[in-house]
N, C-alpha and C positions, 0 to 999 in steps of 0.2 A: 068771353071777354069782348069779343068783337061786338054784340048786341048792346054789352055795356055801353060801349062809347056813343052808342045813341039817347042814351039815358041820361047823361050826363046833365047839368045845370046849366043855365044860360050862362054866356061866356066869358061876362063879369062878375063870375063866381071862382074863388081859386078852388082847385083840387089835388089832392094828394092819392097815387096808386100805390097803395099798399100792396105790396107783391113778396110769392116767393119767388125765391131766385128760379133758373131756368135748369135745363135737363143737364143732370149733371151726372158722374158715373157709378154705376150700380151698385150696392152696397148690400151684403150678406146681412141673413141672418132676420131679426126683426125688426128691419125698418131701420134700425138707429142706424144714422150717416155721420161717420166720423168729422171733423174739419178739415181732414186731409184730402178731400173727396172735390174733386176738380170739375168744370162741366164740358163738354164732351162736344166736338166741332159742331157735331146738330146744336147744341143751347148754344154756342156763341152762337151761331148765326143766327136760331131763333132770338136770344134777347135784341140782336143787332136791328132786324127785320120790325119787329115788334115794337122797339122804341121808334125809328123811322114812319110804320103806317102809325101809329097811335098820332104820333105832332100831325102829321099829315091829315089822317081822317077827324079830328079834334077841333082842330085851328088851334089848338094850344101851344105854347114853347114850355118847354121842362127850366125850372127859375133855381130850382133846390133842391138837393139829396140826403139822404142819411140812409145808413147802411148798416147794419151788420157786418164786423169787422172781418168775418169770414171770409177767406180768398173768394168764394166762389159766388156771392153775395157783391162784393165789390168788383169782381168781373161783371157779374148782369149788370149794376147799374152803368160802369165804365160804360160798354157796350150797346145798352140801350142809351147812353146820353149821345156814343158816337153815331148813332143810328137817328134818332132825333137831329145830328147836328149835319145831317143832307137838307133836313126842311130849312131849319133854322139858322143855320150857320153862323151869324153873328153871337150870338147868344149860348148855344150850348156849351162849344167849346172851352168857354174862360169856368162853367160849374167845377167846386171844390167837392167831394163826398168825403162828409160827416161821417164818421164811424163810430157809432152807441151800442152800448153792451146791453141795451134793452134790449136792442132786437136781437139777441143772441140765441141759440136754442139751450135746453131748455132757461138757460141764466134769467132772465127777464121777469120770469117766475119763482125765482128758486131764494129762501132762504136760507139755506144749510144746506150745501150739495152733498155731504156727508154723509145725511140721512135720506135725501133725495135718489139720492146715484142708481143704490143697489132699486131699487125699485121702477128707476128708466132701464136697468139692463134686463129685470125681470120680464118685466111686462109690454114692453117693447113701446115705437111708439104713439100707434092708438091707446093702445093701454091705457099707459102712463096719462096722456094727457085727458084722457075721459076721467078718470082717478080724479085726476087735478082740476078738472070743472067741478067735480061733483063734490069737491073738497074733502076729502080723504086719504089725502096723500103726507107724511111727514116733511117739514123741511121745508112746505111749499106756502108759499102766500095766500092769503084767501083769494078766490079765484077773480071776485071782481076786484078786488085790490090792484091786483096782475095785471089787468086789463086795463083800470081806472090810470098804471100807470104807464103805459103804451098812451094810453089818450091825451095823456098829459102834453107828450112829446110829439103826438102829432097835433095837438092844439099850438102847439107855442110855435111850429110850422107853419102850420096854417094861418095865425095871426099875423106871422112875421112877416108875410108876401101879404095877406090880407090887407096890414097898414100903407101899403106903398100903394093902395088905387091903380094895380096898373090889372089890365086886363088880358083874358086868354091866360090863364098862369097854371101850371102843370108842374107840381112837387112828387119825387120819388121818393118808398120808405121800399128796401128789401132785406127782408128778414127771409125766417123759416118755416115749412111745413108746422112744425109744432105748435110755434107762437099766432101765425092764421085762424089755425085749428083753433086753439081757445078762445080767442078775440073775436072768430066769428061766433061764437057757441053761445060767449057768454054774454055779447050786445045783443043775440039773435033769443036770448031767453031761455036756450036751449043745452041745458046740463047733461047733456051725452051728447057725446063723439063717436060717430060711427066711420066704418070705411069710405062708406058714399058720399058723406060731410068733409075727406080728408082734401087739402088746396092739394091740385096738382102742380109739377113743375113750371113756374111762370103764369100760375094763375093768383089774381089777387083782387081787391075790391077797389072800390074807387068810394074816398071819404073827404066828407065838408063839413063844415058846422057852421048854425043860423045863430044871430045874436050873439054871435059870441066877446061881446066884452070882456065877462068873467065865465072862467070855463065851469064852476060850477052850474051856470045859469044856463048854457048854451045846449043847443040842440044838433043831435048827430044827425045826419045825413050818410047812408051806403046804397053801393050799389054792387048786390054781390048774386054773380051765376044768370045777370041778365035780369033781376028784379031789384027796386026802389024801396029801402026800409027806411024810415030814424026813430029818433028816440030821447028822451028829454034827461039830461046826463042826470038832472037831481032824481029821477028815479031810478037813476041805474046806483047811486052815491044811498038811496036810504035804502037797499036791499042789503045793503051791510051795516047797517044798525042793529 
């Protein structure tokens, strides 16, 4: 993450950090972390710390949030906006956090959690979501569908600062390990999900998009694990024809 922020775009570019939330407390079993799962004095302070160097090493100020309605999701970004609002102070303080059941886990994806459920408890959740890139899972959305609608929501973010011409602009999205996992997997071209692919806690990419008047037309921009990808949304939109 740190090598990220030098990757970044010039500075009248906005950007959004797509993140998971931060280290939060340990959960049995296979992976699946309940919502009752709180983060733990280490992630407060790491999210706190981490919003604070980020504005600082960036030149950015944080403009927007959305969140995953999840306490411990709406903790990190709290926490990273109060940590940003040492650099910035005028500014962070007055941010409202958005809360969308996109970025929920696995809901974001899920069409019938019914049919979905027993097979997030089975398979745990690498599992699961490898399944669910690879489209084979019941209950679940086609995988770029999933994704196509997470982009959605961070295009209509990103347009929305975008029309204001103001410059340095820094948008937060925190979600879940799960929802990462796929969205990097499936912009990344890449239909398996392994352990070493999985976001760690408070790791996440950083996303922009070129031309974007109409988001069918526009081009993604990431920058994820310290490397520069994009991608031209109409090809990621006719792999599901």
């Amino acid at each position: 993450m740190l090598q990220a922020v030098d990757l970044l775009p010039a500075i009248d570019t906005p950007v959004i950090l797509f993140t998971r939330h931060s280290i939060r407390e340990d959960v049995r079993g296979q992976g699946l972390a309940g919502y009752d799962l709180q983060l733990t004095n280490e992630g407060r302070d790491l999210a706190f710390a981490w919003g604070e160097h980020l504005t600082a090493q960036s030149d950015r100020h944080v403009v927007h949030c959305i969140s995953s309605p999840i306490q411990r999701c709406i903790d990190t970004a709290e926490l990273m906006i109060a940590g940003a609002d040492q650099i910035q102070q005028s500014n962070t303080h007055k941010i409202d956090i958005l809360e969308q059941a996109l970025l929920v886990e696995p809901g974001g994806f899920v069409v019938d959690i019914r049919q979905a459920a027993p097979h997030f408890r089975r398979q745990g959740a690498v599992g699961f979501i490898n399944s669910f890139v690879q489209n084979t899972l019941p209950g679940m959305k086609h995988p770029i569908h999933g994704v196509l609608d997470v982009l959605v929501l961070l295009y209509e973010v990103y347009q929305q600062h975008n029309n204001l011409n103001h410059t340095a602009q820094l948008s937060l999205a925190v979600s879940h390990d799960t929802i990462l996992a796929a969205f990097v997997a499936v912009i990344s071209g890449h239909f398996r999900v392994e352990q070493k692919d999985w976001p760690a806690m408070m790791e996440g990419l950083f996303v922009w998009f070129e031309q974007a008047e109409v988001f069918e037309y526009s081009h993604l921009h990431w920058i994820w694990r310290g490397e520069q990808h994009s991608l031209k949304i109409q090809h990621l939109i006719q792999n599901t024809q």
